[in-house]
Legacy VTK file of the C-alpha trace (Angstrom):
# vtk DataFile Version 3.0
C-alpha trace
ASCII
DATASET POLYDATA
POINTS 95 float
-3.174 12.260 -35.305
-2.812 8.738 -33.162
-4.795 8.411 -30.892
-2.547 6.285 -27.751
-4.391 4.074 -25.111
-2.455 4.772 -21.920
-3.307 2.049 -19.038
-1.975 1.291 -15.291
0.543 -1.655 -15.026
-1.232 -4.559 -14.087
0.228 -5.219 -10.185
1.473 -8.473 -9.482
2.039 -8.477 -5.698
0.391 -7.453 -2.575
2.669 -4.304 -2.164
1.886 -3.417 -5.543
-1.971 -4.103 -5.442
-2.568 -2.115 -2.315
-0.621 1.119 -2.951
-1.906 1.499 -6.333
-4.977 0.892 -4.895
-4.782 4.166 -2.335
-3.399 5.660 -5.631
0.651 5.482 -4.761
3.191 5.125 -1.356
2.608 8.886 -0.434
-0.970 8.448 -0.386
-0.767 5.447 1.664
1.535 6.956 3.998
-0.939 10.352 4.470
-3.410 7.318 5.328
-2.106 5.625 7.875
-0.777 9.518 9.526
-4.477 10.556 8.935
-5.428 7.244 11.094
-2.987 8.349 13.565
-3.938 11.864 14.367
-7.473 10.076 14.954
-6.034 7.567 17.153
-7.276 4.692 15.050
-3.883 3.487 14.678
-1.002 3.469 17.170
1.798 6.342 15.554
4.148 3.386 15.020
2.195 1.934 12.652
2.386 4.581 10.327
5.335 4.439 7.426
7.018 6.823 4.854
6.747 6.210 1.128
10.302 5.208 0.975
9.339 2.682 3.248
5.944 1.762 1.466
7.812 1.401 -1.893
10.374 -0.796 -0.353
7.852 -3.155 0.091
7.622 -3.589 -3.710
11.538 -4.368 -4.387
12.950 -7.600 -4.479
14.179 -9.242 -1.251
17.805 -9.414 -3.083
17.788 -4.857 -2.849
16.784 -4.841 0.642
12.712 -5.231 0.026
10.175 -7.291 0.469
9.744 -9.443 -2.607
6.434 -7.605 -2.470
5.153 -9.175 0.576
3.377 -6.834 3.092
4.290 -7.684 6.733
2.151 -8.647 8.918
2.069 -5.995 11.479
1.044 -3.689 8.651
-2.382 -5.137 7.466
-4.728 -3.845 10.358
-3.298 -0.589 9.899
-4.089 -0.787 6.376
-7.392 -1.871 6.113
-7.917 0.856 8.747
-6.490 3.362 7.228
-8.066 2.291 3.691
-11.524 2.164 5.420
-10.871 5.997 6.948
-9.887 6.835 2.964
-12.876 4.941 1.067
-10.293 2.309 0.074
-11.685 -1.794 0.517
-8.557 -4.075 1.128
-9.517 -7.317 0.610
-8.099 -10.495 1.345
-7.678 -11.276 -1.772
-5.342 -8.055 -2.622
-2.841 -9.357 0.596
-2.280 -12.968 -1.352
0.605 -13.542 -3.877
-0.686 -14.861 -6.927
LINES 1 96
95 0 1 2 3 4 5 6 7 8 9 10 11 12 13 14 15 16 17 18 19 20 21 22 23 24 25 26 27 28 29 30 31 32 33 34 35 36 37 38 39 40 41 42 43 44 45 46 47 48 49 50 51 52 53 54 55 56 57 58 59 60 61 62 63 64 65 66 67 68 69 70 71 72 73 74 75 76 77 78 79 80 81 82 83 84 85 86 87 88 89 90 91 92 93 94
């Protein structure tokens, strides 16, 4: 019987690094609403997956190009901290 070596896609962009960090978009989003409902993040701040994975798409389908805004990152180091997830400086840099 074969024996098949399964591994995680390698991310290439900041979208991509931090969600699979927190595992995937929903988990991300449970996050930031977990960091919410202990008022360690303003309720705006917090986003759906659809939104989350948007992020990821090209700029040309109506994402980001992978790019995570700006007004996102203190939520999501916040959030990440809450969760037992470090995002690091390096993980919000395109390559």
């Amino acid at each position: 019987m074969p024996t098949y070596i399964t591994t995680m896609p390698v991310p290439h962009t900041p979208a991509e690094r931090v969600i699979q960090k927190f595992g995937n978009a929903r988990d991300v989003a449970r996050a930031l609403s977990l960091a919410a409902d202990k008022g360690l993040i303003d309720r705006a701040q917090v986003r759906t997956p659809a939104t989350l994975y948007k992020w990821t798409w090209p700029t040309e389908r109506g994402g980001t190009g992978g790019r995570i805004p700006a007004s996102a990152v203190p939520a999501l180091r916040i959030a990440g901290r809450l969760v037992g997830v470090l995002i690091r400086t390096e993980d919000l840099v395109s390559p």
